[in-house]
C-alpha positions as CSV (number, residue, x, y, z in Angstrom):
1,X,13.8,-62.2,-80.5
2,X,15.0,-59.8,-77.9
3,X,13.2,-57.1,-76.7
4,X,15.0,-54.2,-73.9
5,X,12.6,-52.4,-71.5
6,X,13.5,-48.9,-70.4
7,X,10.4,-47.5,-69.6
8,X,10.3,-43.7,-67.1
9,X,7.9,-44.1,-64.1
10,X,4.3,-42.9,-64.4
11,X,3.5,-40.5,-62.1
12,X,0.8,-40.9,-59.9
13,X,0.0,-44.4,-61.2
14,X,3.1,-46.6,-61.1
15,X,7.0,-47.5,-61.0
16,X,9.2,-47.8,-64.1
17,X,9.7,-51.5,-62.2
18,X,6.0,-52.4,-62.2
19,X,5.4,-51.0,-66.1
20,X,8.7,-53.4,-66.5
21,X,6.4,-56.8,-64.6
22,X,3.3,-55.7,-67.4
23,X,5.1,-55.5,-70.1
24,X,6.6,-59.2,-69.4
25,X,3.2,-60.7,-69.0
26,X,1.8,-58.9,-72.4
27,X,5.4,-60.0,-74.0
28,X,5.1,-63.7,-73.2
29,X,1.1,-63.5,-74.0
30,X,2.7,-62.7,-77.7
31,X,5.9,-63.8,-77.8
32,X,6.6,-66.6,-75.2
33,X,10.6,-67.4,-76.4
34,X,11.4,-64.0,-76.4
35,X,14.6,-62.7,-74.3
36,X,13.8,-59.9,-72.3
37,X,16.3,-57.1,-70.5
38,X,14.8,-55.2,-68.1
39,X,16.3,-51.5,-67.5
40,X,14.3,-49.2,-65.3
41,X,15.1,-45.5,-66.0
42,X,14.9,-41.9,-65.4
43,X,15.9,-39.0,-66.6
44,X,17.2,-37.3,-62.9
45,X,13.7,-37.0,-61.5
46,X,11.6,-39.2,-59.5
47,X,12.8,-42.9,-59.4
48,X,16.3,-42.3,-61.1
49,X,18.3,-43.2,-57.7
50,X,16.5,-46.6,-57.9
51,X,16.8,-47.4,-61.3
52,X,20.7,-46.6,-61.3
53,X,21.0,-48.5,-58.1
54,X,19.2,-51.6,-59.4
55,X,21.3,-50.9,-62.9
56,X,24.6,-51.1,-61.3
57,X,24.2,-53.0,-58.1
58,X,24.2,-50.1,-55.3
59,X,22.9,-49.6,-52.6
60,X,21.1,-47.1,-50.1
61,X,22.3,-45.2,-47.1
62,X,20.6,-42.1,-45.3
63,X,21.4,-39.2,-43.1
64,X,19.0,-36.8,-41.0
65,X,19.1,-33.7,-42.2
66,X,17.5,-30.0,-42.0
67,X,14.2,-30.0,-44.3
68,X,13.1,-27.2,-46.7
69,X,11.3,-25.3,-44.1
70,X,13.0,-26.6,-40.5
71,X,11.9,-29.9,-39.9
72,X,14.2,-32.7,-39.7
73,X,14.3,-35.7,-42.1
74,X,15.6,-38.2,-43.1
75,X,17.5,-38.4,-46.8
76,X,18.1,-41.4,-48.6
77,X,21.2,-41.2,-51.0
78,X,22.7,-44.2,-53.0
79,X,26.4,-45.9,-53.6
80,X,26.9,-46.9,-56.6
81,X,30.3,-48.3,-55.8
82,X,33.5,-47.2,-53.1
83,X,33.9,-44.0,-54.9
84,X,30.9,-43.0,-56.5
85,X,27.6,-41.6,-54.7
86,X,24.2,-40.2,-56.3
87,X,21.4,-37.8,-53.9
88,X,18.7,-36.4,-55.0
89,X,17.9,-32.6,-54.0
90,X,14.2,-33.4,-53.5
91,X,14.8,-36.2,-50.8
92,X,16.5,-33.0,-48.3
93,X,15.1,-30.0,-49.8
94,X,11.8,-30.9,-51.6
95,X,8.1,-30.0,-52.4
96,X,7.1,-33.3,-51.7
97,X,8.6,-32.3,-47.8
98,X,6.5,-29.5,-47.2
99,X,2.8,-31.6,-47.7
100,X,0.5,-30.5,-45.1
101,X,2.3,-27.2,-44.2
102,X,1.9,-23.7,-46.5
103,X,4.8,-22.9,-48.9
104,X,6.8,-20.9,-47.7
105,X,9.5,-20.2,-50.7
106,X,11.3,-16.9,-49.3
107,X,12.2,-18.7,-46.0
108,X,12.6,-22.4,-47.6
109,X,16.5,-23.5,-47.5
110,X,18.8,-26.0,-49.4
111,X,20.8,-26.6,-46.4
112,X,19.5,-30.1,-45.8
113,X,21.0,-31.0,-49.0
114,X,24.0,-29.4,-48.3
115,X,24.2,-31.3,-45.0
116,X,23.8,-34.5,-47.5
117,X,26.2,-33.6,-49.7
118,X,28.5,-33.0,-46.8
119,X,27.7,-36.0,-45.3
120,X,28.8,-38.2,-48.6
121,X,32.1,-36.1,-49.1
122,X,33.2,-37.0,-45.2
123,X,32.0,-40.8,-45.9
124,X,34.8,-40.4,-48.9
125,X,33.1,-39.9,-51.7
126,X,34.1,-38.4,-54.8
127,X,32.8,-39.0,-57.9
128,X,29.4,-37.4,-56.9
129,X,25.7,-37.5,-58.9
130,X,23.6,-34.4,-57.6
131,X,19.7,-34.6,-59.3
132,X,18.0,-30.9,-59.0
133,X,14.7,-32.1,-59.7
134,X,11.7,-31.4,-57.4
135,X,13.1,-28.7,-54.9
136,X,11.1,-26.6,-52.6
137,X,13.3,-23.5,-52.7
138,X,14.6,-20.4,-54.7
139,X,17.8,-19.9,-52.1
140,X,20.1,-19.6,-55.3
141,X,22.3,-22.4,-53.1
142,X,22.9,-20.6,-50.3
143,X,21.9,-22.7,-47.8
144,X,23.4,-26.0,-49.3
145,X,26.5,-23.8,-49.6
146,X,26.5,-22.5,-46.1
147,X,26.1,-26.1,-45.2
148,X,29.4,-26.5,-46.7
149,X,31.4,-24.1,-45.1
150,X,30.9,-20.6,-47.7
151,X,29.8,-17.8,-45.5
152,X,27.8,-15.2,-47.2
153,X,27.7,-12.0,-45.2
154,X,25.8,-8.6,-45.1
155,X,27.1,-5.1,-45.6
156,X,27.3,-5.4,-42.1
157,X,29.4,-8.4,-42.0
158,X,26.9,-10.9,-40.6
159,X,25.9,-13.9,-42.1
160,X,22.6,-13.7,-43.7
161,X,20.1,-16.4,-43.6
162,X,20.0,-18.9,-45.6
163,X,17.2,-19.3,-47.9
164,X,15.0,-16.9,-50.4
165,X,14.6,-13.6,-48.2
166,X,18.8,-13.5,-47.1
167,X,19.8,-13.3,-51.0
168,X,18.9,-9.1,-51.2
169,X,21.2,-9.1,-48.3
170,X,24.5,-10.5,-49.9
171,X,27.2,-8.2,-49.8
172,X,30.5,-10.5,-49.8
173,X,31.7,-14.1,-49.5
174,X,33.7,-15.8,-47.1
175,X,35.1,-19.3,-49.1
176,X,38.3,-19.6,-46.1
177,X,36.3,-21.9,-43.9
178,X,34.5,-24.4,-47.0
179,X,34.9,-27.9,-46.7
180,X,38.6,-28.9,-48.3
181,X,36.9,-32.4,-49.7
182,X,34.7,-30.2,-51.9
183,X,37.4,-29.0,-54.0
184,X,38.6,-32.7,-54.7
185,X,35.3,-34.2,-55.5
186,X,34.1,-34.4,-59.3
187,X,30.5,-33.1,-58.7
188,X,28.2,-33.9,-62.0
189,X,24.5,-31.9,-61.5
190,X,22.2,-33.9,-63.1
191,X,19.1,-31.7,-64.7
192,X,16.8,-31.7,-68.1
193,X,15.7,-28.1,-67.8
194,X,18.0,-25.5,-69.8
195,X,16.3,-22.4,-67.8
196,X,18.8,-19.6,-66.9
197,X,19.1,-17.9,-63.5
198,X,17.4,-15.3,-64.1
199,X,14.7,-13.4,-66.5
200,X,11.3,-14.0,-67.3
201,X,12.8,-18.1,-68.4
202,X,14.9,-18.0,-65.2
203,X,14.4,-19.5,-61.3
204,X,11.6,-17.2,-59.8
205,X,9.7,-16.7,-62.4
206,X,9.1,-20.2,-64.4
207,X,9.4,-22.4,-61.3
208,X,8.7,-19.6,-58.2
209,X,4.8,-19.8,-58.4
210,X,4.8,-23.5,-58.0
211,X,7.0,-23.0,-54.5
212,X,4.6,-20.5,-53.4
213,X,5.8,-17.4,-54.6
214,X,3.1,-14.8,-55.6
215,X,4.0,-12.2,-57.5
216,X,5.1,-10.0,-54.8
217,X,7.4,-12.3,-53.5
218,X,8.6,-13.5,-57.0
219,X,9.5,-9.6,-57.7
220,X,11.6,-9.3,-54.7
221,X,13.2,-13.3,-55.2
222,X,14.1,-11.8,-58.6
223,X,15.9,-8.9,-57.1
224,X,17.7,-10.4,-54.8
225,X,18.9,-13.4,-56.9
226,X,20.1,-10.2,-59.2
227,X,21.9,-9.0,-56.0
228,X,23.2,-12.0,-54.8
229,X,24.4,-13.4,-58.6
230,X,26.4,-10.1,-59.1
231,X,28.6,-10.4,-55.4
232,X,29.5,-14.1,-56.7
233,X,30.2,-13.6,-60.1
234,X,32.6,-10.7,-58.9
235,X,33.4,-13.3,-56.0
236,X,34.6,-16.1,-58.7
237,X,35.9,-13.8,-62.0
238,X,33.0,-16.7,-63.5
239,X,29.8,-15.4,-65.7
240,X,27.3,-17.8,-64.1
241,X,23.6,-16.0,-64.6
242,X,23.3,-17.1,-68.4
243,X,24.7,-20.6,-68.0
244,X,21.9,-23.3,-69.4
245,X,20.7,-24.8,-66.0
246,X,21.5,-22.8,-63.8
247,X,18.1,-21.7,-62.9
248,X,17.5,-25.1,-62.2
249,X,16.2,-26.1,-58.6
250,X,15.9,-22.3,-57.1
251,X,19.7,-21.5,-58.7
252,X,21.3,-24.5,-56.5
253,X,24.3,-24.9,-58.7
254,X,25.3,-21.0,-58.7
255,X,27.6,-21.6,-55.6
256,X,28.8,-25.1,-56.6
257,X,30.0,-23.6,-59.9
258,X,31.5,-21.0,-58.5
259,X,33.6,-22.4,-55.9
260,X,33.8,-26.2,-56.8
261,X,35.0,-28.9,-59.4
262,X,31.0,-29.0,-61.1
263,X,30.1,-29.9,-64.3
264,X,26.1,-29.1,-65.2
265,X,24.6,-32.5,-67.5
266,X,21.5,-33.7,-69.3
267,X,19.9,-36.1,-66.9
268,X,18.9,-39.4,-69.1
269,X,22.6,-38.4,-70.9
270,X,24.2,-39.6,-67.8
271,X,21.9,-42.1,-66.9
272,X,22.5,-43.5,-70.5
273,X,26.4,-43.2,-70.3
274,X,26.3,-44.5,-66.4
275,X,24.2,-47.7,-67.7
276,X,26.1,-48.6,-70.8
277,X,23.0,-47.9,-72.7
278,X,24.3,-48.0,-76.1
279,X,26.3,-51.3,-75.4
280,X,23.2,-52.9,-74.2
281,X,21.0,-52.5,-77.3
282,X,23.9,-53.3,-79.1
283,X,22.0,-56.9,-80.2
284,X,18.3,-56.1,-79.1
285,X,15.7,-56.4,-82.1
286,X,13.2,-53.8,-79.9
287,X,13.5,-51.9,-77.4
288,X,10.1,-50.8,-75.0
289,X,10.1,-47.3,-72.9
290,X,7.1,-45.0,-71.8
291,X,6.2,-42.3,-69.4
292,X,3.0,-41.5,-67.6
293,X,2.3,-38.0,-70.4
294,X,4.0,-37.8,-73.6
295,X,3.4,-34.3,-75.0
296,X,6.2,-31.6,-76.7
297,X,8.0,-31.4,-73.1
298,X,9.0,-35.7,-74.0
299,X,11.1,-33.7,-76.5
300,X,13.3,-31.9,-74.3
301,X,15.7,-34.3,-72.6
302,X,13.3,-36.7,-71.2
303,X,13.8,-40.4,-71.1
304,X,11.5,-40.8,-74.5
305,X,13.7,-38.6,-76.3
306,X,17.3,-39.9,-75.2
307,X,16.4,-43.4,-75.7
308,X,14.8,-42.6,-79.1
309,X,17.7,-40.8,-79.9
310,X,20.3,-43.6,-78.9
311,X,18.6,-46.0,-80.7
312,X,18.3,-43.8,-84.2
313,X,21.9,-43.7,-84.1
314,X,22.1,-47.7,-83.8
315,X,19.2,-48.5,-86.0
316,X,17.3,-50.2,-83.2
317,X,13.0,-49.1,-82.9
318,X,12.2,-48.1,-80.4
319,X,8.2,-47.5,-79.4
320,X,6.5,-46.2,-76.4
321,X,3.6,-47.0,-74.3
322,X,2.2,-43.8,-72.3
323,X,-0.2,-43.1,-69.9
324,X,-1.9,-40.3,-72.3
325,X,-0.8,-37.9,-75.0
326,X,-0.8,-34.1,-75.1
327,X,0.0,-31.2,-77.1
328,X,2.9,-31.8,-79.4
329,X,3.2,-35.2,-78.8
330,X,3.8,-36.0,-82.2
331,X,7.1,-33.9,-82.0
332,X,8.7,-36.8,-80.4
333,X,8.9,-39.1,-83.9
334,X,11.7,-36.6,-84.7
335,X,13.7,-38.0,-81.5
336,X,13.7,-41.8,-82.7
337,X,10.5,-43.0,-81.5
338,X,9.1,-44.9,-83.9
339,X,5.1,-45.6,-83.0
340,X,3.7,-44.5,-79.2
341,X,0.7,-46.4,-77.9
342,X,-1.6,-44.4,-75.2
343,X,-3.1,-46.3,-72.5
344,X,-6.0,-43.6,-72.2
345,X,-8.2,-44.7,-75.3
346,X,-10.6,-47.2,-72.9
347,X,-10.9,-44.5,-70.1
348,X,-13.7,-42.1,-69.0
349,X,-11.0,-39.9,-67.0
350,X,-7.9,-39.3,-65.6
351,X,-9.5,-40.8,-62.5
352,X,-10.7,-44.1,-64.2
353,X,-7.3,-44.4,-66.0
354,X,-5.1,-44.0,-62.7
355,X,-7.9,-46.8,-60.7
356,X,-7.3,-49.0,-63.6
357,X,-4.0,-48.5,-64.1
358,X,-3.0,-51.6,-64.8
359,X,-5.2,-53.2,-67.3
360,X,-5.0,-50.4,-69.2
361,X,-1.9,-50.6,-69.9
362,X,-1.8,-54.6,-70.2
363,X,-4.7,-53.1,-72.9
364,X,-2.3,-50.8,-74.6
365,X,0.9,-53.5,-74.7
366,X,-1.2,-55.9,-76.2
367,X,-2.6,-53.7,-79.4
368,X,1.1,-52.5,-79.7
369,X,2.5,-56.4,-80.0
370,X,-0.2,-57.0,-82.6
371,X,0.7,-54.1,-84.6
372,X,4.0,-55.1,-84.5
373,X,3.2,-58.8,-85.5
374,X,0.9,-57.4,-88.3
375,X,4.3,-55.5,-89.3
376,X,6.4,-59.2,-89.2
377,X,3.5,-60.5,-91.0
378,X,4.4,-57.9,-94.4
379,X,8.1,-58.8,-94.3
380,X,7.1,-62.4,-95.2
């Protein structure tokens, strides 16, 4: 028997590689001569860099860089080999940067992860991995494109600032001075949100509140990522506004599409295809994945429903353990998952479930082997 583990991390509680060292002690409690691949994953969100890293045999580097709202930090980024580099937008210009300090979305920038990005194209770099998840602004890219040379200018001519409040104030482009090595590189955006730039689904309005933005400031974020769209569509001769994604991450990829070599992708797509994903469970029997909440969201491009879906087309099951289950979680049997086991059913709460963590998801491993045995056990 072999068995593949590709489970997501579970926020708040552990890493895909930990879930990965339970499920071997529940697999050789049940099956001792089983052969066991281990694949941590992600779909472009937290833990992805590592999982890709550990997939492929990279490695990390870091740069210091401008932080969402001033502060200097320092950004890890991976190599995956001489040519190929992946960053994630949330390790420059991230929520997780701002902790202890009061959002402040119309002055927060992208420029650190512009400064990143710049950073990788000068090391030589050009087959380039950009994940938008977990961002701290609603700049529309402005500042990461500033950081690469694009000058956006008032009606005045100045250069407006880079972040929320400077995009009512666009009023022409200046591309003469951008950095040359952008042009070359091939520059894949990783993201599983389809949202558009703007509109009630768009940037400021499904993703502004969470960065701070009251409605106020999401009104006037709105109108000025109207304002600022219009100069660079006109700017490119390219329809951007309407493009699936591109409200993604406070409208980061608006510039890069514009101006660049940028192709917009599901994240656990390109994680698949960067693993060999389909090649691997060529000649598994099972294959194991999870995530901390599987509800209708697991549906939509998440690592249950790519792996689910990959291993339909192959005739492989594939089951999940998760953390808990919410609304619509049965929606995710019609993505290829073929049973889900929740660790939650022996917990009082979410706090009791995240301080015992482990065992209960040992717990939730072992009644999904013994189903599965008690499956065998018909086929005899």
């Amino acid at each position: 028997m072999k068995i593949l583990f590709a489970p997501d991390s579970f926020k708040g509680s552990m890493s895909s590689f930990h879930a990965i060292e339970l499920l071997h002690e529940a697999t050789r409690k049940h099956f001792p001569d089983c052969q066991m691949v281990d694949l941590p994953i992600g779909d472009g969100g937290e833990g992805t860099v590592e999982s890709l890293i550990h997939a492929l045999g990279g490695h990390y580097a870091s740069c210091r860089v401008t932080g969402p709202l001033g502060a200097e930090v320092d950004a890890r980024y991976g190599i995956l080999n001489d040519t190929t580099a992946i960053l994630e937008m949330a390790q420059a210009s991230g929520l997780p940067l701002i902790q202890g300090r009061k959002l402040d979305v119309l002055h927060a920038s992208s420029i650190g992860t512009g400064q990143l990005l710049r950073h990788i194209l000068l090391q030589g770099y050009r087959n380039i991995y950009l994940l938008l998840g977990g961002s701290a602004t609603n700049d529309g890219g402005i500042g990461a494109a500033m950081a690469l040379g694009i000058r956006f200018l008032d009606s005045s001519g100045n250069s407006v600032s880079p972040d929320g409040a400077g995009l009512e104030k666009v009023a022409s482009i200046d591309t003469t001075q951008m950095l040359p090595q952008l042009k070359d590189a091939n520059l894949i955006l990783m993201c599983d949100v389809k949202n558009p730039l703007l509109g009630p689904d768009g940037a400021t309005y499904v993703y502004g509140r969470q960065k701070g933005a009251g409605p106020e400031e999401q009104a006037r974020l709105e109108a000025g990522m109207k304002n600022y769209v219009q100069v660079v569509e006109t700017a490119c001769g390219k329809h951007l506004r309407d493009l699936q994604g591109s409200g993604a991450a406070g409208g980061l990829s608006v510039p890069l599409l514009a101006f660049s070599n940028v192709e917009i992708r599901s994240g656990i797509e390109t994680v698949l295809s960067l693993v060999n994903f389909d090649q691997l469970i060529a000649d598994v029997d099972l294959v194991v994945t999870g995530e901390g909440r599987m509800d209708y969201q697991s549906t939509k491009g998440k690592v249950l429903s790519g792996i689910g879906q990959h291993c339909a087309r192959q005739g492989v099951p594939a089951v999940a353990v998760v953390g808990c289950m919410g609304e619509g979680a049965e929606e995710i049997y019609d993505c290829g998952i073929v049973a889900a086991i929740s660790c939650m059913g022996a917990a009082s709460s979410q706090e009791d479930a995240l301080a015992r963590a482990d065992s209960l998801f040992l717990n939730a491993a072992d009644r999904m082997y013994r189903l599965i045995k008690l499956g065998m056990s018909f086929q005899r």
